[in-house]
N, C-alpha and C positions, 0 to 999 in steps of 0.2 A: 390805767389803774391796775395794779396788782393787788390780790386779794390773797393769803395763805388761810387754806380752808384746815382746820386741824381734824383727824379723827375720823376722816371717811369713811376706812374699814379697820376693824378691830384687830389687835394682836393675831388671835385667832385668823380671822380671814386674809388680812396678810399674808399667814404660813400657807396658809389652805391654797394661796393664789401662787406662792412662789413653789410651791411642790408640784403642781398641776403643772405651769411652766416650764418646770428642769423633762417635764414628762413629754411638752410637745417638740413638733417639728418646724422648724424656724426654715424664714425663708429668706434672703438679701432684700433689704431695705429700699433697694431702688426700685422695685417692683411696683411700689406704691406712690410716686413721687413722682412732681412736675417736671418739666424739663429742668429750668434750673436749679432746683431743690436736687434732680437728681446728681446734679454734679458734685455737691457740697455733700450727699447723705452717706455714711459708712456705716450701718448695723445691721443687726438682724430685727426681721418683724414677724410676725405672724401673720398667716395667711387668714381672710375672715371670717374662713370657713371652719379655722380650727375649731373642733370642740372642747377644748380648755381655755381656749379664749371664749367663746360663748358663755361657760360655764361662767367665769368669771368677771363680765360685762354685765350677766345677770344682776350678780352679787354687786356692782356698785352701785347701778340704777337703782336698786333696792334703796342702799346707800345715800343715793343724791336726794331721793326723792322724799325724806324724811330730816334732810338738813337745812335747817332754816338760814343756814348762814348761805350756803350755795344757792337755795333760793334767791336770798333777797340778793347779793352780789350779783349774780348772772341774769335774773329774769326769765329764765330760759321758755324759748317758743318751740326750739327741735332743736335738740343731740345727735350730733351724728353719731353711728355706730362704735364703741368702743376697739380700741386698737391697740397694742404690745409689741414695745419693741424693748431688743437686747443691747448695752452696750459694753464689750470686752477686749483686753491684748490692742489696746492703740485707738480704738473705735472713735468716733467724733463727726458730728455734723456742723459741717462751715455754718458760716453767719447765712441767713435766707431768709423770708417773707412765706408767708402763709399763703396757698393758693385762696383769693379770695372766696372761689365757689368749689365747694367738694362731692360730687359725684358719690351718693351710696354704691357699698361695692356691687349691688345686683341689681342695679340701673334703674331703682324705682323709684327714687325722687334726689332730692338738690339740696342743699342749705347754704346760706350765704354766713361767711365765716366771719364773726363778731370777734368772740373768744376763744381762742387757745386754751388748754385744758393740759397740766402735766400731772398725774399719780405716782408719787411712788410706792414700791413695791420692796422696796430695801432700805435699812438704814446708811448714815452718811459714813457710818464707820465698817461697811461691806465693802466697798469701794474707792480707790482714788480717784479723783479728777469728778469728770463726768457732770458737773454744773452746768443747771441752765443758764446761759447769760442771758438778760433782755435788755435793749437799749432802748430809753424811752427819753421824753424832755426833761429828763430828772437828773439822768445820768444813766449807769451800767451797775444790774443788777444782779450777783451771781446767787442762783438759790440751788438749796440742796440742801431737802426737807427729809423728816423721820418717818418711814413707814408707814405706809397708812395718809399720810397728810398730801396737800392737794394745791396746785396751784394755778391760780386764774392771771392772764393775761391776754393785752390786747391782741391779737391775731394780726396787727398790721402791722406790729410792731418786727423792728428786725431781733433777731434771736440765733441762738447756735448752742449745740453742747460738748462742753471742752474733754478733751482725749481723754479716754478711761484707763489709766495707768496701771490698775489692781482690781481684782475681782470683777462682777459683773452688774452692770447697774439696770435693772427691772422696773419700769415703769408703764401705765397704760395711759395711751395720748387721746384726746377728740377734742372735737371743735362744739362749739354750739353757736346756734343763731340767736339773739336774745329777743322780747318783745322788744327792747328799746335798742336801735341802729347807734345811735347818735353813743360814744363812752360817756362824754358830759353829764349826758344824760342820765345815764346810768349812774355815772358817782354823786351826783347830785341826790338821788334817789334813795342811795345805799348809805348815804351818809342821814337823809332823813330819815331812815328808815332805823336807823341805829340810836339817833336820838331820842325816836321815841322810843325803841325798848327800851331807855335805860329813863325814860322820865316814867313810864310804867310802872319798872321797877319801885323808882323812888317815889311816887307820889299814888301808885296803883292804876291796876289799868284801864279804870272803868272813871278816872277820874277826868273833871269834863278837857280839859287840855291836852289830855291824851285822845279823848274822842277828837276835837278837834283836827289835831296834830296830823289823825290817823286818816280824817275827810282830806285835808290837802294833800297829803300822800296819792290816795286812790285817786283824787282829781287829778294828780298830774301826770300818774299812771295813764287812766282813761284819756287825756290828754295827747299825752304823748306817743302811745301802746302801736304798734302797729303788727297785723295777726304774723 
């Protein structure tokens, strides 16, 4: 399931995040990456100590944590650390798989990678090329979304992003772990979860089928939940 989150961060923090950026120290991409991810990966990233990536890691979590749509798509149990990478002049990461399990950069704990998480940080007309593809049982999907806006994918899924022809493409990547392992599960959930806002909407929310609606939801949550 692919989920486009629109409106993460505001015009405003957009700028605020891509000026901080032109301001840090970037470091080679393979730095950060599995063995075989490192063969495929050509960009620059940030090191996770920078402080303009801190500063603006802050400013999403703020962000996620107030959006009901990331919410209800992800579930999320633990985020890994937020992360920035550059891509310019040729740059491009081969097709690869998500290391299942990702190591905090300062060795204090683990997540096991559910979803993929891409930000961007530029619109689609700052940049040539530079699309995410993901390949799922669906087909191949290339995105390359407006500033600010956010995209959820499966983390097992295979993925790559195509050569950056023109200007530079900024975006902030992490993974999360959701309460619910299982993707089925999860869109199962996101889709009930969507019908009832919108019978809410239409019929109000305190009305009793929406009570209902809202008990099967949290039982299948409690259910299924795992911490």
């Amino acid at each position: 399931m692919m989920i486009h989150i629109p409106g993460v961060l505001t015009p405003e923090q957009v700028r605020e995040s891509v000026r901080l950026l032109t301001q840090a120290d970037w470091a080679d991409g393979k730095a950060t990456a599995g063995f075989q991810s490192s063969l495929a990966k050509d960009n620059l990233q940030l090191p996770h100590d920078s402080p303009q990536g801190r500063h603006i890691a802050a400013m999403i979590e703020q962000a996620l944590r107030r959006h009901p749509l990331f919410i209800s798509a992800a579930l999320p149990a633990r985020i890994y650390p937020k992360l920035f990478n550059a891509y310019a002049g040729g740059q491009s990461f081969a097709t690869h798989v998500d290391n299942a399990i990702r190591y905090f950069p300062d060795g204090s704990d683990s997540i096991r990678t559910d979803i993929s998480v891409t930000l961007f940080l530029c619109g689609p007309d700052d940049y040539d090329g530079g699309e995410l593809i993901v390949e799922d049982t669906y087909g191949t999907h290339a995105v390359k979304l407006p500033a600010g806006d956010m995209i959820l994918y499966p983390a097992s899924s295979l993925h790559r992003v195509s050569p950056v022809t023109r200007g530079t493409r900024l975006c902030a990547f992490f993974w999360i772990q959701s309460l619910l392992r299982d993707a089925r599960q999860r869109a199962l959930l996101f889709d009930l979860d969507t019908a009832i806002q919108e019978t809410g909407h239409a019929l109000g929310h305190g009305h009793a089928t929406v009570v209902r609606l809202t008990g099967v939801y949290h039982n299948l949550l409690r259910e299924w939940a795992t911490p």
